[in-house]
N, CA, C and O of each residue as an XYZ file, in Angstrom:
408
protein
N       0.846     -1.168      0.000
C       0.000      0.000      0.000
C       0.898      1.239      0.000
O       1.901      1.275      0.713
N       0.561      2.209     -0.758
C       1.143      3.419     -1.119
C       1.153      4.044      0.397
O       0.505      3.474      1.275
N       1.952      5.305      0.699
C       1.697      6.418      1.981
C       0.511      6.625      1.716
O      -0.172      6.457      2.726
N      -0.338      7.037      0.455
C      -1.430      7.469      0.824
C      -2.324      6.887      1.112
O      -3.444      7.350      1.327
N      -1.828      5.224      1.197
C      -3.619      4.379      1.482
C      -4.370      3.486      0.095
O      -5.005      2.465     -0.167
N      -3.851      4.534     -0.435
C      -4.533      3.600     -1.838
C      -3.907      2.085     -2.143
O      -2.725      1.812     -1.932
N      -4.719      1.304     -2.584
C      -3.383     -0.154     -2.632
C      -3.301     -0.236     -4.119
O      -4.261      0.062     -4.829
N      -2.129     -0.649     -4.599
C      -1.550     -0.695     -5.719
C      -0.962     -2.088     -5.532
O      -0.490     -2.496     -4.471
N      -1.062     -2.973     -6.992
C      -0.302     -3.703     -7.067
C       1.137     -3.633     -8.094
O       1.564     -2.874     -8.963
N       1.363     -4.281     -7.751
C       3.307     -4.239     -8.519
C       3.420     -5.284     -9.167
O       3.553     -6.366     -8.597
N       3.379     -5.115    -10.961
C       3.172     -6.363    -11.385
C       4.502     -6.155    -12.853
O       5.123     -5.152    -13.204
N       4.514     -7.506    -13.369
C       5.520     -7.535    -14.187
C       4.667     -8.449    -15.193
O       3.697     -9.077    -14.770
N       5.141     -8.513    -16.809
C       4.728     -9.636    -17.568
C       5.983    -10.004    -18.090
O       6.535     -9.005    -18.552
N       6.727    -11.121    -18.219
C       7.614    -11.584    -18.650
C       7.171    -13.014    -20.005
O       6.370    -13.900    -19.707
N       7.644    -12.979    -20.967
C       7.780    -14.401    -21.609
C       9.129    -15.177    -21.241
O      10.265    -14.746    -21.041
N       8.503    -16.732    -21.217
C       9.292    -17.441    -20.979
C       9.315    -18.547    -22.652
O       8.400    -19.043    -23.309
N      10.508    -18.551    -22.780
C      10.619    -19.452    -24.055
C      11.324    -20.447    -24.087
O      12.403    -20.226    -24.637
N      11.134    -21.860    -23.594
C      12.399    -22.427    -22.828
C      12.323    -24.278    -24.289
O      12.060    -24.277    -25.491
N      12.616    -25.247    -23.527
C      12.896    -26.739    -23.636
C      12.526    -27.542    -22.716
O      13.151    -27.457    -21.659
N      11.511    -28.476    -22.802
C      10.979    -29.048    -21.719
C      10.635    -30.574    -21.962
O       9.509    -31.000    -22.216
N      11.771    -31.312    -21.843
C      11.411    -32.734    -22.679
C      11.060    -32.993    -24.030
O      10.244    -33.729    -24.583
N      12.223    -31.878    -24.531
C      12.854    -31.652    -26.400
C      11.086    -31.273    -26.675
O      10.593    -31.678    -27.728
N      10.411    -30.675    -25.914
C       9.415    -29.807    -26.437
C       9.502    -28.529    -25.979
O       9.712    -28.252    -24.799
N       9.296    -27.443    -27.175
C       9.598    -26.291    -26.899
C       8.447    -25.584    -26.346
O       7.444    -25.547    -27.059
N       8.414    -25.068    -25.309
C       7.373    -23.949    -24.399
C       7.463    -22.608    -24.730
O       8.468    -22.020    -25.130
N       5.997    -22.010    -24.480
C       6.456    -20.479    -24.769
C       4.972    -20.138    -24.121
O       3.847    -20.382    -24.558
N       5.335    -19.586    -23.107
C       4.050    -18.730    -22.488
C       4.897    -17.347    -21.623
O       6.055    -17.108    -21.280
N       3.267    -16.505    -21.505
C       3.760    -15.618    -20.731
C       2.994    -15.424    -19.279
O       1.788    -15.326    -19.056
N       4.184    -15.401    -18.312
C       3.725    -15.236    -17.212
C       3.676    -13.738    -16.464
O       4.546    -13.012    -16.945
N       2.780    -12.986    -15.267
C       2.219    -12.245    -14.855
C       3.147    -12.325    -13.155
O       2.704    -13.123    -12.330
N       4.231    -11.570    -12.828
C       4.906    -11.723    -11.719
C       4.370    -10.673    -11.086
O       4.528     -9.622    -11.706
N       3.480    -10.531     -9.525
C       2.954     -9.726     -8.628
C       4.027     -9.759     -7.762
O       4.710    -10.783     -7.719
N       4.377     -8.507     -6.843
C       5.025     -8.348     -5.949
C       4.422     -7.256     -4.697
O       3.664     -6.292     -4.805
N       5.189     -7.925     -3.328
C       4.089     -7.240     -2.632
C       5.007     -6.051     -2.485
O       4.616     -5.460     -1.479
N       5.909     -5.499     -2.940
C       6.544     -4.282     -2.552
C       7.828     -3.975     -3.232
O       8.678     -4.769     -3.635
N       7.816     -2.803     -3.281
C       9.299     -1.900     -4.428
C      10.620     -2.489     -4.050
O      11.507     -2.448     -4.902
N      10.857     -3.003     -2.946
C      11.888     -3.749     -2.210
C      12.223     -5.349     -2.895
O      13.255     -5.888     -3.295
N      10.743     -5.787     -2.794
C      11.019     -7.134     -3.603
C      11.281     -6.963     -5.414
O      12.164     -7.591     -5.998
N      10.678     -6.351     -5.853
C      10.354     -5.569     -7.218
C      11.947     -5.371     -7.437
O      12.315     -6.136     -8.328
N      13.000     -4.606     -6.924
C      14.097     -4.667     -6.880
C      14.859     -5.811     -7.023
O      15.669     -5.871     -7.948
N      14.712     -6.799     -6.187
C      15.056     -7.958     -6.350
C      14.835     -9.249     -7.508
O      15.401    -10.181     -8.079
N      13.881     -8.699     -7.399
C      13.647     -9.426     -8.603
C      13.903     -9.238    -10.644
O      14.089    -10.025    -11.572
N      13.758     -7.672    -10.487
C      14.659     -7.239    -11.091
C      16.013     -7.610    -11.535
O      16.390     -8.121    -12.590
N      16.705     -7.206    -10.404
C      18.084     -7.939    -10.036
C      18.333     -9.355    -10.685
O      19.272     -9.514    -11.465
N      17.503    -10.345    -10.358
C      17.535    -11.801    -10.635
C      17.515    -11.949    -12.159
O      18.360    -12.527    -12.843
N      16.166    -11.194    -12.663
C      15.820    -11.148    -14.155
C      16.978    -10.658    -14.882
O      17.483    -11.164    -15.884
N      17.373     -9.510    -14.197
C      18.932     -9.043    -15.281
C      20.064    -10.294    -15.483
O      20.945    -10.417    -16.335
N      19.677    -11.177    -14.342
C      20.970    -12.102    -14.035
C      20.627    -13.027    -15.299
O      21.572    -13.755    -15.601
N      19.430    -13.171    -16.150
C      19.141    -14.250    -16.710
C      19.168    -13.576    -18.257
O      19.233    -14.270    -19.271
N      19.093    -11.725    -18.262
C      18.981    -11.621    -19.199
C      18.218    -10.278    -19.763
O      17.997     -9.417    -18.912
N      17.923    -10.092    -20.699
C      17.398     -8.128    -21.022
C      16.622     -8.435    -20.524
O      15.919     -9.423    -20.734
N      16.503     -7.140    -19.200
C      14.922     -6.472    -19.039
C      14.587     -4.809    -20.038
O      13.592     -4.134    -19.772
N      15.212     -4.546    -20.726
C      15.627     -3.378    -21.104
C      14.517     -3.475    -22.896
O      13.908     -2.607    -23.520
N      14.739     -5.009    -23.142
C      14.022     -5.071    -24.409
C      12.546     -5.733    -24.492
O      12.124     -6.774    -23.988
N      11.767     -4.550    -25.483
C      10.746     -4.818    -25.529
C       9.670     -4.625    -24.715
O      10.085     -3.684    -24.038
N       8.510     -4.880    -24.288
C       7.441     -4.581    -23.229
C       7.214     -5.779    -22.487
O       6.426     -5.917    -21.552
N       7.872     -6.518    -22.919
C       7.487     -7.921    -22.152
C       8.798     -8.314    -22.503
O       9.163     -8.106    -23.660
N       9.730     -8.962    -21.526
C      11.415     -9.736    -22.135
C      11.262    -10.650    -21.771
O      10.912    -11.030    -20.654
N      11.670    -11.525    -23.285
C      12.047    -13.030    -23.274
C      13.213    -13.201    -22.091
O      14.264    -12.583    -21.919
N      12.619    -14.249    -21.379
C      13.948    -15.335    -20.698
C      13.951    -16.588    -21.420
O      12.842    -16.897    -21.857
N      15.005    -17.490    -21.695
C      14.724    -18.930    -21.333
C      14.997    -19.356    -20.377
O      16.098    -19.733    -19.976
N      13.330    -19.342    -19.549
C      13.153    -19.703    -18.199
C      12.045    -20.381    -18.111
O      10.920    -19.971    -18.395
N      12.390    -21.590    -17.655
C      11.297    -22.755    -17.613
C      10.264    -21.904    -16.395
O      10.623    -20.946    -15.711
N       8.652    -22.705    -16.376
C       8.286    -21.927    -16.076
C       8.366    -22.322    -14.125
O       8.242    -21.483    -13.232
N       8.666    -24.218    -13.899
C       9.035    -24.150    -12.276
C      10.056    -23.376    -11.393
O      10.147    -23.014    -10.220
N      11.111    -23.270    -13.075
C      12.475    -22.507    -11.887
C      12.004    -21.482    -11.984
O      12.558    -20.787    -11.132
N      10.930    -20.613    -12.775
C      10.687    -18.859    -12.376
C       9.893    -18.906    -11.099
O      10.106    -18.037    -10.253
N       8.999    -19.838    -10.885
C       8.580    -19.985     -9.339
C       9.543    -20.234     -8.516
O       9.514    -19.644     -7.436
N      10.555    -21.089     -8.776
C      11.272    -21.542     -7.433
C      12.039    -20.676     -7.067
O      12.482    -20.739     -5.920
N      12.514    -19.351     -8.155
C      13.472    -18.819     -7.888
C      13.136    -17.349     -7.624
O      13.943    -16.492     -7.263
N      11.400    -17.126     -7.932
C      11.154    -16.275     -7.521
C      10.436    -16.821     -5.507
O      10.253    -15.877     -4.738
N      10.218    -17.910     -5.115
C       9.680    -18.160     -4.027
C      10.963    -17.719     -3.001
O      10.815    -17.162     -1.913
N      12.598    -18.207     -3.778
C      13.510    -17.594     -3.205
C      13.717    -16.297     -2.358
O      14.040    -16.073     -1.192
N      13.404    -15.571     -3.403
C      13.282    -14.262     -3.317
C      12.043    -13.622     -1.863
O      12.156    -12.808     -0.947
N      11.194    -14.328     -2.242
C       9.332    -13.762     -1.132
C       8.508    -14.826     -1.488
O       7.997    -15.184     -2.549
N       8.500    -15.323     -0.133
C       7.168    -16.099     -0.350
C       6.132    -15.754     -0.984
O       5.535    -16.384     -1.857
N       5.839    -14.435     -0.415
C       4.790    -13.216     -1.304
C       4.621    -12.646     -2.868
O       3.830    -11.812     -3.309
N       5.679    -13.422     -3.540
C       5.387    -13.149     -4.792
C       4.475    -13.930     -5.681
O       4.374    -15.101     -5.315
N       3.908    -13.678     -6.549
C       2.883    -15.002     -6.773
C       2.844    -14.527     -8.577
O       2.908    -13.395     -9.058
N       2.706    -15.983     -9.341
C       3.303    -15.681    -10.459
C       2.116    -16.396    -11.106
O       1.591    -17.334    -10.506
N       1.687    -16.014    -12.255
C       0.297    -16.306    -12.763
C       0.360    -16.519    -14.139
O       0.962    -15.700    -14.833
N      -0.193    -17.535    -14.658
C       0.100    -17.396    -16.727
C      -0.898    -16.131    -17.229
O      -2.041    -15.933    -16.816
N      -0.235    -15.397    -18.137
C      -0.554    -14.423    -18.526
C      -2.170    -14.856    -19.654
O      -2.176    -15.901    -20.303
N      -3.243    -13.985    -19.687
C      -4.092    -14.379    -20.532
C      -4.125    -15.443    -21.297
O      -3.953    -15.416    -22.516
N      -4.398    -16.665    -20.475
C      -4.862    -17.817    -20.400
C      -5.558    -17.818    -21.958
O      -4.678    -17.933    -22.812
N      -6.527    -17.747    -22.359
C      -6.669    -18.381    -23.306
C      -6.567    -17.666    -24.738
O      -7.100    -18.093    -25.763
N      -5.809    -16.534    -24.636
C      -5.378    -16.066    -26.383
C      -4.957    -17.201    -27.302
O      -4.755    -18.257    -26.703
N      -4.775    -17.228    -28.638
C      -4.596    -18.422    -29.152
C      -3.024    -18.887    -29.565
O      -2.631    -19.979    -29.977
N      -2.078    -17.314    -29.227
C      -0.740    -18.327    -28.983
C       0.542    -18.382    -27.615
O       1.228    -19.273    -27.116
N       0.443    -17.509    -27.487
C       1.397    -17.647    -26.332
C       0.749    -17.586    -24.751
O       1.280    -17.117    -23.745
N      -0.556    -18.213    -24.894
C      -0.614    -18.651    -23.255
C      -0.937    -20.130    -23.200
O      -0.819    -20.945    -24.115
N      -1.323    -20.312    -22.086
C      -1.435    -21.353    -21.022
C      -2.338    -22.652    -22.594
O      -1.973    -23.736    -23.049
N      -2.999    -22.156    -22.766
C      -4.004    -22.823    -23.670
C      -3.452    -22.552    -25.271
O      -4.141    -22.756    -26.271
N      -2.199    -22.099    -25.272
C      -2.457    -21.010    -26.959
C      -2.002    -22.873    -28.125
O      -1.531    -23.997    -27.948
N      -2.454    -22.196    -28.982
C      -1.995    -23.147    -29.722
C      -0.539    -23.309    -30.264
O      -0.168    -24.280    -30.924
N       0.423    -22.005    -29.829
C       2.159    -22.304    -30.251
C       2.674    -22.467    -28.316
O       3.867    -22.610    -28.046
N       1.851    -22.428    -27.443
C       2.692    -22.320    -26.370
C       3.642    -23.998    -26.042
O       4.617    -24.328    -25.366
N       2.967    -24.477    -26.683
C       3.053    -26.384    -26.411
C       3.293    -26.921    -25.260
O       4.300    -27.509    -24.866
N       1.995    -26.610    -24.571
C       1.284    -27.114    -23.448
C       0.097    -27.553    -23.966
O      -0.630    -26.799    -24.612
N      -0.213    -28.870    -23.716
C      -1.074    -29.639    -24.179
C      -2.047    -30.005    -22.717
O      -3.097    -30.573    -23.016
N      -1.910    -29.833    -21.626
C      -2.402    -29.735    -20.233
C      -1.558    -28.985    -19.619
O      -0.478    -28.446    -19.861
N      -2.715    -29.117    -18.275
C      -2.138    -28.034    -16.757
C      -1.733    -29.224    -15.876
O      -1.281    -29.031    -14.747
């Protein structure tokens, strides 16, 4: 929550484009943070893997358990979500993400 009271959330969209049992993945995930402190950090981590600088959304190849595990590292409190679930290619359901189930 801001000084003034109002609550704001702190959110990020990242794509992940990785290799997952010689099948290639590609979705985008939705990273919430509960504060500018963690937001920093995580930051931090993302540079470690790669541009945050390009584009509106930056590719990692980052599978999508180690972006949880390594963001749970970071704050329990962060909570990481697939980005618009059912567009028809790069989410959870898309037809190029190649995820065939949840």
């Amino acid at each position: 929550m801001l000084d003034n009271g109002f609550p704001f959330i702190l959110q990020t969209e990242i794509s992940s484009i990785y290799t997952d049992n010689s099948k290639g993945r590609k979705i985008h995930n939705v990273i919430l943070a509960p504060n500018f402190d963690v937001v920093d950090q995580i930051t931090e981590f993302l540079k470690s893997k790669g541009r945050v600088d390009y584009d509106g959304r930056p590719i990692f190849k980052l599978p999508c358990p180690e972006l949880v595990e390594e963001m749970r590292k970071i704050n329990e409190d962060i909570e990481i979500i697939p980005a618009h679930i059912w567009t028809p290619w790069f989410s959870l359901f898309g037809s190029m993400s190649g995820f065939n189930s949840v």
